[in-house]
C-alpha positions as CSV (number, residue, x, y, z in Angstrom):
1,X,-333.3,-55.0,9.5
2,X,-330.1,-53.5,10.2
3,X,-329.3,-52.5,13.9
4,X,-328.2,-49.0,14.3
5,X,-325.3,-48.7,17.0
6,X,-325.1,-46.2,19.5
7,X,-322.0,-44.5,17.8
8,X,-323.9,-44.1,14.0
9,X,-326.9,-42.5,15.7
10,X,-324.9,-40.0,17.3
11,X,-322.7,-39.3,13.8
12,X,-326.4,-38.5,12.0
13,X,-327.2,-36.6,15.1
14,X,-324.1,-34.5,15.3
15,X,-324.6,-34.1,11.5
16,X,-327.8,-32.7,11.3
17,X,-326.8,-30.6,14.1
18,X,-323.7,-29.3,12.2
19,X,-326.0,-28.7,9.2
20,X,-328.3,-26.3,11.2
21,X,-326.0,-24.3,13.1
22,X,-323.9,-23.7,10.0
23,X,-327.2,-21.8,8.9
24,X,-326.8,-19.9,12.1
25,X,-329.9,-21.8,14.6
26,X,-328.5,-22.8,18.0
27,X,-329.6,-25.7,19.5
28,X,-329.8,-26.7,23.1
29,X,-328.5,-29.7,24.9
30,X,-332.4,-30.5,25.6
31,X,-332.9,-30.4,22.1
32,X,-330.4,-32.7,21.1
33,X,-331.2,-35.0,24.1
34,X,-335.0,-34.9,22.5
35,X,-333.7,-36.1,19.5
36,X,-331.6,-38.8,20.2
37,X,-334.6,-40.0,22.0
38,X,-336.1,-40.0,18.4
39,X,-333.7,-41.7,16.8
40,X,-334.0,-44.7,20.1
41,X,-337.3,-44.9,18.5
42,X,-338.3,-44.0,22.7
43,X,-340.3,-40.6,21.1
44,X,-342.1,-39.8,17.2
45,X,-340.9,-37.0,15.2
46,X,-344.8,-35.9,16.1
47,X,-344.1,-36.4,19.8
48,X,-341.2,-34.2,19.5
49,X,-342.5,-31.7,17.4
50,X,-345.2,-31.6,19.9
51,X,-342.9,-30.7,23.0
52,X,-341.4,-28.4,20.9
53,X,-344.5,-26.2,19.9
54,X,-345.6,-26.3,23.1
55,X,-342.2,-24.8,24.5
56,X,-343.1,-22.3,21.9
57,X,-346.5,-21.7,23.4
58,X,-345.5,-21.3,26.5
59,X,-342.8,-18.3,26.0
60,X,-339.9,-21.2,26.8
61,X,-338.2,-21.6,23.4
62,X,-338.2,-19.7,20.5
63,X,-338.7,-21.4,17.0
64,X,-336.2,-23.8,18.0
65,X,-333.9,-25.4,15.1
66,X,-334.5,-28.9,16.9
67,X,-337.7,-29.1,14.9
68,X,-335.4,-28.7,12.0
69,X,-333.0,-31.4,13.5
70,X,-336.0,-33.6,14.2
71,X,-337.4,-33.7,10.5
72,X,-333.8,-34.2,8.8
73,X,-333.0,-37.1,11.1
């Protein structure tokens, strides 16, 4: 299996990014850190969505467009 460098996962990264904020979601620095910690295989797409709801829960985060990110990547 192909090895993904450093420099691909963050052009799918800022891709997906690019594609969600053209639709007019914002996401944060954390968010983005999150998942490129996802695509380092270091955290699932369930793990993430996880931290995400429970940002949600907690009154921390709105809806966040990460999850988007997350599911696209």
């Amino acid at each position: 299996m192909k090895q993904v460098s450093l420099r691909e996962k963050k052009m799918v990264l800022n891709n997906a990014v690019a594609s969600v904020e053209m639709e007019g979601y914002k996401i944060s620095d954390n968010e983005k850190e999150l998942c490129m910690e996802v695509l380092d295989g270091k955290l699932t797409k369930d793990e993430f969505i996880k931290i995400m709801l429970e940002k949600v829960q907690n009154g921390l985060s709105g809806l966040s467009a990460g999850v988007i990110v997350a599911a696209s990547i």
